[in-house]
C-alpha positions in Angstrom: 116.3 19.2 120.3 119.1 19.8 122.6 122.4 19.2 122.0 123.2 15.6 123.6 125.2 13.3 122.0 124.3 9.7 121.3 125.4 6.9 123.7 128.4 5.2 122.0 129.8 1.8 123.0 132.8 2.0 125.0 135.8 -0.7 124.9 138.6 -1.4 127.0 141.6 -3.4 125.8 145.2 -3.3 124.8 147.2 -2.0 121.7 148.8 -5.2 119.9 150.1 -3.2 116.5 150.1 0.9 115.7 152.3 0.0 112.8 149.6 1.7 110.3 149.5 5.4 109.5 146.1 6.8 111.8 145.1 2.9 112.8 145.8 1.2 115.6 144.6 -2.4 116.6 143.2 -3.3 119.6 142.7 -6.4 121.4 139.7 -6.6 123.8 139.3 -9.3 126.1 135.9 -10.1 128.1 135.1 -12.9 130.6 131.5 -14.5 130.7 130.0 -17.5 132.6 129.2 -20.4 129.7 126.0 -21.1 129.8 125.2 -24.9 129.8 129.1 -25.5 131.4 128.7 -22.7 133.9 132.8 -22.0 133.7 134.2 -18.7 133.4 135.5 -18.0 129.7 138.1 -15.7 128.6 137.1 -14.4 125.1 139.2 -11.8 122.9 138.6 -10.1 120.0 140.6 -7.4 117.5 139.2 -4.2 116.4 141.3 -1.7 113.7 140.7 2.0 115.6 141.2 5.2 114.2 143.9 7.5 115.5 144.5 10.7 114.2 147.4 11.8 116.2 149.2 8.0 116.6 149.7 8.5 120.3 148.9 5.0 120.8 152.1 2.6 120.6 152.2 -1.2 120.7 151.1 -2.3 124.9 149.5 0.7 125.6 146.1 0.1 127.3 143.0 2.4 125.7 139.7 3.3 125.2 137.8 3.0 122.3 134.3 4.0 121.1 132.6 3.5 118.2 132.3 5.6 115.6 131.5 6.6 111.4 133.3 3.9 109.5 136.8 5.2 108.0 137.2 2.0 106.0 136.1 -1.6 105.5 137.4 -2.9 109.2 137.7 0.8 110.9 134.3 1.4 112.6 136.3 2.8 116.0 138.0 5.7 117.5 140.7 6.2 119.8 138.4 7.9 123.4 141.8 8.0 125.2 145.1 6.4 126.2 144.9 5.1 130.1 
């Protein structure tokens, strides 16, 4: 086989707390069309990522990607900070 890695998903959102040693938390937001209403929603969601290096501080805006899980709610890992 060659040596290609496997397609990850890939978030963008905001860093609300880096207060934790190697885990930050991220808040993503994504807009979508309701389907019976047909009106534009705004939906957000939090997600604990890993990051080895805390580089990430609090308002920062990242990428994340999924990952092995590091704990009960850390299935992510810090891609890069934009």
């Amino acid at each position: 086989m060659t040596s290609k890695t496997k397609f990850k998903r890939r978030l963008d959102g905001v860093v609300v707390s880096s207060k934790q040693e190697q885990t930050i938390v991220v808040n993503v937001q994504r807009r979508f069309k309701h389907a019976k209403y047909s009106k534009f929603v705004n939906e957000s969601k939090k997600y604990h990522a890993h990051d080895m290096k805390n580089t990430a501080s609090e308002g920062d805006k990242v990428t994340i990607i999924e990952s092995r899980p590091y704990s009960k709610l850390k299935k992510w890992e810090l891609l890069r900070v934009n």
